[in-house]
C-alpha positions in Angstrom: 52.1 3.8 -81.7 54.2 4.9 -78.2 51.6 7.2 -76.9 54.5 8.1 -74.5 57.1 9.5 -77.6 53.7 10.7 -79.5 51.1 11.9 -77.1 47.8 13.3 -79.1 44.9 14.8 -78.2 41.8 14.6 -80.1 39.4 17.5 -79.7 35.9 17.3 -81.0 34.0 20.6 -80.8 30.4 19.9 -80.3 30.4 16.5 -80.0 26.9 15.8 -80.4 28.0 16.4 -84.0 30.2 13.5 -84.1 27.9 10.6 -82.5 26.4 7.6 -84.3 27.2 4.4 -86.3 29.9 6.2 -88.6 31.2 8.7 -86.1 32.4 8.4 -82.6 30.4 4.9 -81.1 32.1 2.7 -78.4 34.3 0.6 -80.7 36.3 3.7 -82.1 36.8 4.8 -78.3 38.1 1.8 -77.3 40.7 1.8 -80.1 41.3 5.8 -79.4 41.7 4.7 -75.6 44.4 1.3 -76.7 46.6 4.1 -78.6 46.8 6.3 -75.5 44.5 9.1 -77.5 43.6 11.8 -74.9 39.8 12.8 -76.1 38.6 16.4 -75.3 35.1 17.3 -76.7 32.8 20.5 -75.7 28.7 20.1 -75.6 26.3 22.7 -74.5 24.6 22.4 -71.5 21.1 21.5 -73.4 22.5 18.9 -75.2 24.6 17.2 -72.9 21.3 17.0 -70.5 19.9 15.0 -73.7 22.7 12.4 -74.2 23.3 12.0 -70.5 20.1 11.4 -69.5 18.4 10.0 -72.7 15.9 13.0 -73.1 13.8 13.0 -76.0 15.4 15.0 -79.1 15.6 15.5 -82.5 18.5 13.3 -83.3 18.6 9.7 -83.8 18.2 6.7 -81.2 21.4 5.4 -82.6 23.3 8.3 -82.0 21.5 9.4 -78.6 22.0 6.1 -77.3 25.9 6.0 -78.3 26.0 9.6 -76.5 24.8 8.2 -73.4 27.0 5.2 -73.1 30.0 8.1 -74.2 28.9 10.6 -71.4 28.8 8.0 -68.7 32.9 6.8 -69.2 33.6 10.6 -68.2 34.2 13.2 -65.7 32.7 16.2 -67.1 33.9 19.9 -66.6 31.2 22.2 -66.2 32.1 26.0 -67.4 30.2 28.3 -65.9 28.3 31.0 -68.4 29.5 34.0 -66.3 32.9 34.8 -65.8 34.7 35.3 -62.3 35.7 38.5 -60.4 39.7 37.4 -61.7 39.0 36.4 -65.2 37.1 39.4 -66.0 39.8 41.5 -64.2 42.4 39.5 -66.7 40.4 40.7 -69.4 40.4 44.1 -68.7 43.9 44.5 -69.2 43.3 44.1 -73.1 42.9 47.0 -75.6 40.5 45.0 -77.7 37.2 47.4 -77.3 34.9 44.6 -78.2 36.4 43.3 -75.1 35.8 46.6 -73.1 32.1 46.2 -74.3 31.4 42.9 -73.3 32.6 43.2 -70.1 30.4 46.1 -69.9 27.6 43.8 -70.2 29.0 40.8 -68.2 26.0 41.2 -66.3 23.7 40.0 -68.3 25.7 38.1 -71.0 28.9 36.1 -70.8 31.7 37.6 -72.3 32.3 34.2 -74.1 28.9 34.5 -75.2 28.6 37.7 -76.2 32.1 37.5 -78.0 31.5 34.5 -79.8 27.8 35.0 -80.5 28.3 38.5 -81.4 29.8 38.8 -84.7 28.0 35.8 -85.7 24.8 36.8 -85.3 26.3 40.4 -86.7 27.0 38.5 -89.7 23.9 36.3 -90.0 22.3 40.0 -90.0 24.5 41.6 -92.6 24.0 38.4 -95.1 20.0 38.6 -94.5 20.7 41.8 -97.2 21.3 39.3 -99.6 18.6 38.0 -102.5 17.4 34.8 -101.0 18.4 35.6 -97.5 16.0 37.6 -95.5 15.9 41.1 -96.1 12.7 41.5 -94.4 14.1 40.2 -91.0 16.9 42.5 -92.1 14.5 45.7 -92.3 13.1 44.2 -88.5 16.2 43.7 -87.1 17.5 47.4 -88.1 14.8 49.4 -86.9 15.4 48.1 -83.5 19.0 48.8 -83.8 18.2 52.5 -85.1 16.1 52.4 -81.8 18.7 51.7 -79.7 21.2 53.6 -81.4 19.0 56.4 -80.9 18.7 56.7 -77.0 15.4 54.3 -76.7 17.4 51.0 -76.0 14.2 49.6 -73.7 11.7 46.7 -75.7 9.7 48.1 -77.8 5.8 45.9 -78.9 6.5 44.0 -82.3 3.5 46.0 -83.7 5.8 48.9 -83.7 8.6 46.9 -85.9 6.6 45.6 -87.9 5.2 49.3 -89.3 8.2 50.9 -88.5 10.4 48.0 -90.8 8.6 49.0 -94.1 10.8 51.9 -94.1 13.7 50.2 -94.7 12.7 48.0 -97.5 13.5 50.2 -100.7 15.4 47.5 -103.0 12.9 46.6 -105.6 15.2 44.2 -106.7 15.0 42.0 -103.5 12.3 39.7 -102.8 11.0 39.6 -99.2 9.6 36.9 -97.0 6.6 37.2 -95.1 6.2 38.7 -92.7 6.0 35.6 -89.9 9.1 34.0 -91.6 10.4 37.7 -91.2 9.8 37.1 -87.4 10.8 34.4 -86.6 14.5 34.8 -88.0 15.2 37.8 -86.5 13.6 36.4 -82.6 15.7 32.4 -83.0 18.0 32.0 -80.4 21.1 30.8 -81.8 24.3 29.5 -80.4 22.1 28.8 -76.8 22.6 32.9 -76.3 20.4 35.1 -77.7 18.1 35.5 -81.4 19.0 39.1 -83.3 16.2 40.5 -81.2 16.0 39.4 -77.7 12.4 39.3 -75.7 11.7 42.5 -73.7 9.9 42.4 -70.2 6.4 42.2 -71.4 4.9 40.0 -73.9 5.8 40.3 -77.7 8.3 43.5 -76.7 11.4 42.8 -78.2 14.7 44.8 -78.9 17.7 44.3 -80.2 20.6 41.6 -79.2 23.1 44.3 -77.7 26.5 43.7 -79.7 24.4 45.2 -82.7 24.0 48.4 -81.3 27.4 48.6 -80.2 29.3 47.1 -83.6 26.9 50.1 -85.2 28.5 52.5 -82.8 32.0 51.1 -83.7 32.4 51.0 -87.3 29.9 51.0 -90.0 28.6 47.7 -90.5 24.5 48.3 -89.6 25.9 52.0 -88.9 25.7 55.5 -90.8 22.9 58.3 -89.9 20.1 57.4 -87.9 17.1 58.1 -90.1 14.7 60.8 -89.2 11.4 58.6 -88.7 13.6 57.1 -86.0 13.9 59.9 -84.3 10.9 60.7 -84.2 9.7 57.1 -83.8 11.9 57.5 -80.5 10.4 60.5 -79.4 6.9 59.1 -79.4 7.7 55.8 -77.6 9.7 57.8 -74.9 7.4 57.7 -71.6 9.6 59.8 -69.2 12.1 62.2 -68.9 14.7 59.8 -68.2 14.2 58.8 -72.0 13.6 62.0 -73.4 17.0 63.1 -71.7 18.6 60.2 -73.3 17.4 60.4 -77.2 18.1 64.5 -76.8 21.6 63.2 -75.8 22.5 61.2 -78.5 21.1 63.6 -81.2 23.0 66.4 -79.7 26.1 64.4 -79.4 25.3 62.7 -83.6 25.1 67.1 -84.6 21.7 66.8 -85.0 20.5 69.5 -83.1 16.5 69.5 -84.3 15.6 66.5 -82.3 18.1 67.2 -79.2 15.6 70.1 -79.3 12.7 68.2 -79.8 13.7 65.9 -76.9 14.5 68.4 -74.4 12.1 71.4 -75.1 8.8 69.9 -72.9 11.2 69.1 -69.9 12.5 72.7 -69.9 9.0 74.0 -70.3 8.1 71.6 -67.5 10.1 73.2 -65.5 13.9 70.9 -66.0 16.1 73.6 -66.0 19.1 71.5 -66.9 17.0 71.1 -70.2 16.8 74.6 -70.1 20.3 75.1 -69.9 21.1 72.4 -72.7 18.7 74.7 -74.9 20.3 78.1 -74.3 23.9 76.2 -75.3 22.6 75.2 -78.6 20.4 78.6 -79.6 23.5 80.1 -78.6 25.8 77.4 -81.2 22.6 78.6 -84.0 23.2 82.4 -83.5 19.7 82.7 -81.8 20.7 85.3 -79.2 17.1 86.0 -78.0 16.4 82.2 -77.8 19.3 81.6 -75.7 18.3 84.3 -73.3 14.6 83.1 -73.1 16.1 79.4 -72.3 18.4 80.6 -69.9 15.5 82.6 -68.1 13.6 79.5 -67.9 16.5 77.5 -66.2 16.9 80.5 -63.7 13.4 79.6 -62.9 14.5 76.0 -61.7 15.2 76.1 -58.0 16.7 72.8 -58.7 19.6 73.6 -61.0 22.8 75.8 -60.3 25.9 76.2 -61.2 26.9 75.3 -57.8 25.8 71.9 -55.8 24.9 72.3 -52.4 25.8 70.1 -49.6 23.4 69.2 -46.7 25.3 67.4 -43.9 21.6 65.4 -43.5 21.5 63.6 -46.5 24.3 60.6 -46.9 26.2 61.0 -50.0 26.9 57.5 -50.2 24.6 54.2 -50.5 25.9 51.3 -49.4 23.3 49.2 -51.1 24.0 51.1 -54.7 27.6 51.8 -54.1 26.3 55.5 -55.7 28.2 58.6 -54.5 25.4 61.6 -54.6 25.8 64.9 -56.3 22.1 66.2 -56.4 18.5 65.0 -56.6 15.7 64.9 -58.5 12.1 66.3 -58.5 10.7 63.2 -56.8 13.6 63.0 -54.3 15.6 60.3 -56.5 19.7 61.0 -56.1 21.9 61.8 -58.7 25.4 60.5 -59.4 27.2 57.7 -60.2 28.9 54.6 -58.7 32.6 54.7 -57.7 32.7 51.1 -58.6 30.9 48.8 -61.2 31.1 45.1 -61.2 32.6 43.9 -64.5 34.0 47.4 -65.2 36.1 48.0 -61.9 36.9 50.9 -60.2 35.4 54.4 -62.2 38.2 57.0 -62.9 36.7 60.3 -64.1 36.9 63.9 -65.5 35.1 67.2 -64.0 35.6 70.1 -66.8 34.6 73.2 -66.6 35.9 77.4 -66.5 37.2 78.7 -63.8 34.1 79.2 -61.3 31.2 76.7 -62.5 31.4 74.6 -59.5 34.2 71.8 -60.2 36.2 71.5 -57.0 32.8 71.8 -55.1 31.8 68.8 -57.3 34.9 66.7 -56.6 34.3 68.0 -52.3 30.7 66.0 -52.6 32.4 63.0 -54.3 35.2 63.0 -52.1 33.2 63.3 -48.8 30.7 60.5 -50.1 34.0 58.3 -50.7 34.9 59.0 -47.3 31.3 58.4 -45.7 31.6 55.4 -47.7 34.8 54.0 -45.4 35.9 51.9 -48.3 37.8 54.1 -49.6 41.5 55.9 -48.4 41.9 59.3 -50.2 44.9 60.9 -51.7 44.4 64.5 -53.2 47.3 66.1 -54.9 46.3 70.3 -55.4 47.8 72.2 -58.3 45.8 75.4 -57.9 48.1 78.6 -56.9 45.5 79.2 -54.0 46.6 75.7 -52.6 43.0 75.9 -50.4 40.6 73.2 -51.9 41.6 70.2 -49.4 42.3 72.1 -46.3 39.2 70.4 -44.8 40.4 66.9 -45.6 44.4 67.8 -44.4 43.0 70.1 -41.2 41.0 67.2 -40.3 43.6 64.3 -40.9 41.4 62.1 -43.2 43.3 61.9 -46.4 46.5 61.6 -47.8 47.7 65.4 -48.8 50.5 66.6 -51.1 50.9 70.4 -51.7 50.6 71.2 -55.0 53.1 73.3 -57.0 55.9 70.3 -56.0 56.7 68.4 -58.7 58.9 66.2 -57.1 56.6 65.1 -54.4 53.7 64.9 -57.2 55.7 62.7 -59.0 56.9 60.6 -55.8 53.1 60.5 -54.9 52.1 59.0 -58.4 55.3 56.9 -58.7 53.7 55.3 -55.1 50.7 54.6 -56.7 51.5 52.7 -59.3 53.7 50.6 -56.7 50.6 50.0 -54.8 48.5 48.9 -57.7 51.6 46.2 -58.9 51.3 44.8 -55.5 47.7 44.6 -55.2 47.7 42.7 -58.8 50.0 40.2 -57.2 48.0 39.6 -53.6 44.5 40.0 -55.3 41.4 40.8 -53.5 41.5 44.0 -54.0 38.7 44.1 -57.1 35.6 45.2 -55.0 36.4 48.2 -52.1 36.0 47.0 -49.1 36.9 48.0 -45.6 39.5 46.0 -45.0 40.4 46.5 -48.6 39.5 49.4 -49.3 40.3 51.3 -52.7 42.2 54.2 -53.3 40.8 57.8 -54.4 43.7 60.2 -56.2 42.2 63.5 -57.1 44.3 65.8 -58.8 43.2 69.3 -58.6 43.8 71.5 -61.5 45.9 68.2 -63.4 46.5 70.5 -66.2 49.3 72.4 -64.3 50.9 69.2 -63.4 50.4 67.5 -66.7 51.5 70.0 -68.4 54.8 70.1 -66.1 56.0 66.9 -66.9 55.5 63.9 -69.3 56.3 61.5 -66.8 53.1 62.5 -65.0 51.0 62.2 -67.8 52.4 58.7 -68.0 51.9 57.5 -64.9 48.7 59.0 -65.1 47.7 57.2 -67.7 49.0 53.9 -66.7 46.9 54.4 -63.0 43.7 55.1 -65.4 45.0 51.6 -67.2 45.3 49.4 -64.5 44.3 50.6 -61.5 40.7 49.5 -62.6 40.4 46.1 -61.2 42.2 46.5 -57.8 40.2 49.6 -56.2 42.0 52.2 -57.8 40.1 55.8 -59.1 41.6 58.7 -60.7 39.5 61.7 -60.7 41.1 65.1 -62.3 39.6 68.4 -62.5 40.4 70.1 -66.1 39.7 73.6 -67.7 38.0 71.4 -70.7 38.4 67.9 -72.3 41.3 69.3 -75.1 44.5 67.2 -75.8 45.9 70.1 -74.0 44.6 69.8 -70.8 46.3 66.1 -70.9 49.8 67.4 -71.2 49.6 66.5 -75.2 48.8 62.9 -73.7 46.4 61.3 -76.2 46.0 58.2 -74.7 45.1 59.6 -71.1 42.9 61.7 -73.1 40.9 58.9 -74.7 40.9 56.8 -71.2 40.1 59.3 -68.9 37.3 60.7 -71.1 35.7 56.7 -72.5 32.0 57.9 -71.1 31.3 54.3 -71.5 33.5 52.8 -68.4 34.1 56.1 -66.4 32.4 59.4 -65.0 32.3 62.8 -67.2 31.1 65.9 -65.6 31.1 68.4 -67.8 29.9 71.8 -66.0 28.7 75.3 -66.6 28.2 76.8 -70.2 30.7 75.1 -72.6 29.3 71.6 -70.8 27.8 70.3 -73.7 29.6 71.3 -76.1 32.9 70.2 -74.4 31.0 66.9 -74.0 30.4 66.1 -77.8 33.9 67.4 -78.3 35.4 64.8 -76.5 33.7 61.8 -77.5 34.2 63.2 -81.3 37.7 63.4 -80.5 38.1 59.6 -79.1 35.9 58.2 -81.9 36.8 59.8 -85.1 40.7 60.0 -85.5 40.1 63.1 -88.2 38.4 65.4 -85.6 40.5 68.2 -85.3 40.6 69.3 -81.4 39.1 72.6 -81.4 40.7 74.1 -78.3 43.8 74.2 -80.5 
């Protein structure tokens, strides 16, 4: 054969599986090599530490020995488990959401990993259902997704699985194993990543493998309503009020409004009026008049939460070992907010909704000011209120960017400019992490819905900012009367962007919060919803 009319390349995935007398020894090599064969085989790292190095295994001497003589004629590649700054930047330009979420969680997992072990261990989990498969594994493994699914994603001790599980187990028609067996499918590592349910901090704590939450969230396999022992299994487990915030979240947000009560009713009685305020909104959704107003007594008693956030000139607004811009604190002195920039997710764009006088453009003032504290970050604030007086500060002081509102040219030039910069900066690079001598870029649109509203082309180069200014610094912040398709100029994709919770910041103030909250995630997630600002 004229390897140089017909070049081939032979590639043997998981080559480990293709060593020994009959398979792939040093005779077949040498005749591969003779016909100008190109060989390309992959090996996990485990393995290829076994048949380089002649560690004791499993498989035969004949084919570990072959292995090594194999793995000694070549130059090996290793691939690193987590991706770089520029791959995952790469990555981010695709619509794919399973993409979006495991990039979410390249921290922890690779995305290769987590893509490719993912719907394989969703599968392995959604065949278990079968007779002969494992349905009592199944049972083990679904409890801990209802769990997470739930608001309580943190480990949870086996003992609690394994009386929680029963629950789950209503086919008479399936016969279960045992309950070790049941254990020890669900906990296997396979594919070198991670078992269904992955070990938690502490001894025999476990929870589950995170694509299975997730996949829940995104369709229906492992999905539908979150049972009520759950929820109440959740509520127990809960130690703080970080948790019970969380679980009282995700009811509220799932319509289920007894165990967002549930959740939040001892923080507001302890004194969280934020709970409080959360309360009053739903006693007020129920009709309950004289509930409402006994709630929103008891957040007036919280010298803690207003409408309005404070600033004191005292306190830095930015940390640079987080990367967290501050809006507030806690009871014990702990800061709230949000980072401007995650690693694996890019730069945050976000939304601050509210009526007319709840606090949004003092909100976006902290935000900016801890951006510019930060000095990684050049600001450019567009304002389309008629009053025209929310960035004097910034333009009397010379330390930002300031177009008048009310221009449309000039808004347009300005956003048109933006768009420019972020096509550069994907050609230079080095622009993924602010820095300063890279710093990011900051665009806050005061009042957006005036200028989206204006023009189309705005709303489009809006949304192709929120699109691709993630990975090279770029943040789009707009303040909005509410989360509507309206308030995007008709835009629905900006809408669903700019309001993904999951990869950018929502603050959604004053009264209608919480309500405009589960609104908009109702409206990106279920393509039936029917806006109800219309």
């Amino acid at each position: 054969m004229d390897s140089e009319v017909n070049p081939l390349v032979l590639w043997l995935d998981d080559l480990e599986g293709f060593l020994g007398e009959r398979g792939l020894n040093t005779t077949t090599l040498q005749v591969l090599e003779s016909l100008g064969v190109a060989i390309v085989a992959t090996m996990r790292d485990e393995l290829f530490e076994v048949y380089a190095n002649s560690h004791p295994h499993p498989s035969s001497e004949a084919s570990r020995r072959i292995g090594n003589r194999l793995l000694r004629t070549v130059e090996p590649i290793f691939i690193s488990r987590l991706w770089s700054a520029s791959e995952i930047k790469r990555a981010s330009d695709s619509d794919d959401e399973r993409i979006t979420e495991a990039i979410a969680h390249s921290a922890v997992y690779g995305i290769s990993e987590y893509l490719a072990a993912g719907p394989a261990l969703m599968e392995d989990w959604q065949r278990a259902h079968r007779v002969h498969g494992h349905p009592r594994g199944a049972a083990l493994v679904q409890a801990a997704v209802d769990l997470a699914r739930a608001g309580f994603s943190e480990a949870v001790d086996i003992s609690v699985l394994e009386e929680v599980h029963h629950r789950y187990l209503s086919s008479p028609t399936l016969i279960t194993e045992s309950w070790d067996d049941a254990k020890r499918w669900a906990t296997k590592v396979r594919f070198g990543v991670a078992g269904l349910l992955v070990r938690g901090e502490y001894e025999e704590t476990w929870r589950a493998f995170d694509y299975l939450p997730d996949a829940a969230k995104r369709n229906e396999q492992g999905g539908g309503e979150i049972p009520d022992f759950i929820w109440q299994e959740a509520l127990e487990l809960c130690p703080d009020e970080d948790d019970r915030w969380l679980i009282g979240m995700r009811a509220y947000m799932a319509g289920i409004n007894e165990y967002a009560i549930a959740a939040w009713e001892p923080l507001a009685l302890n004194g969280n009026g934020s709970a409080a305020s959360n309360l009053a909104i739903i006693a007020l959704e129920m009709g309950d008049r004289k509930r409402a107003r006994y709630w929103q007594y008891m957040e007036a008693q919280d010298e803690f939460h207003t409408s309005r956030i404070t600033y004191n000139p005292e306190v830095p607004l930015y940390d640079p070992e987080t990367g967290y811009i501050s809006t507030g604190a806690y009871r014990d002195g702990r800061r709230v907010g949000f980072p401007l920039h995650k690693p694996g997710v890019g730069a945050m764009h976000g939304i601050i909704a509210g009526a007319e006088g709840v606090g949004k453009s003092n909100h976006l003032l902290l935000i900016l000011l801890g951006a510019l504290q930060s000095q990684k970050y050049t600001l450019f604030l567009i304002d389309w209120s008629p009053e025209q007086k929310h960035f004097e500060a910034f333009k009397g002081n010379k330390v930002a960017y300031h177009l008048s509102g009310n221009n449309l040219n000039s808004s347009l030039a300005a956003l048109r400019g933006l768009v420019r910069i972020i096509e550069i900066r994907k050609e230079k690079g080095g622009y993924e992490t602010p820095q300063s001598d890279t710093p990011g870029i900051f665009f806050a649109i005061e009042e957006a819905h005036r200028l989206l509203n204006s023009s189309r082309e705005a709303a489009s180069l809006c949304l192709q900012i929120a699109k691709e200014g993630k990975f090279v610094g770029v943040s789009l912040f707009l303040t909005l009367p509410d989360g509507s398709l309206r308030s995007f100029g008709g835009n629905a994709e900006l809408q669903t962007v700019i309001t993904d919770s999951e990869v950018n910041v929502g603050c959604y103030m004053g009264g209608e919060g919480l309500q405009m909250m589960r609104d908009a995630s109702a409206m990106r997630n279920n393509e039936d919803f029917k806006d109800p600002y219309e």
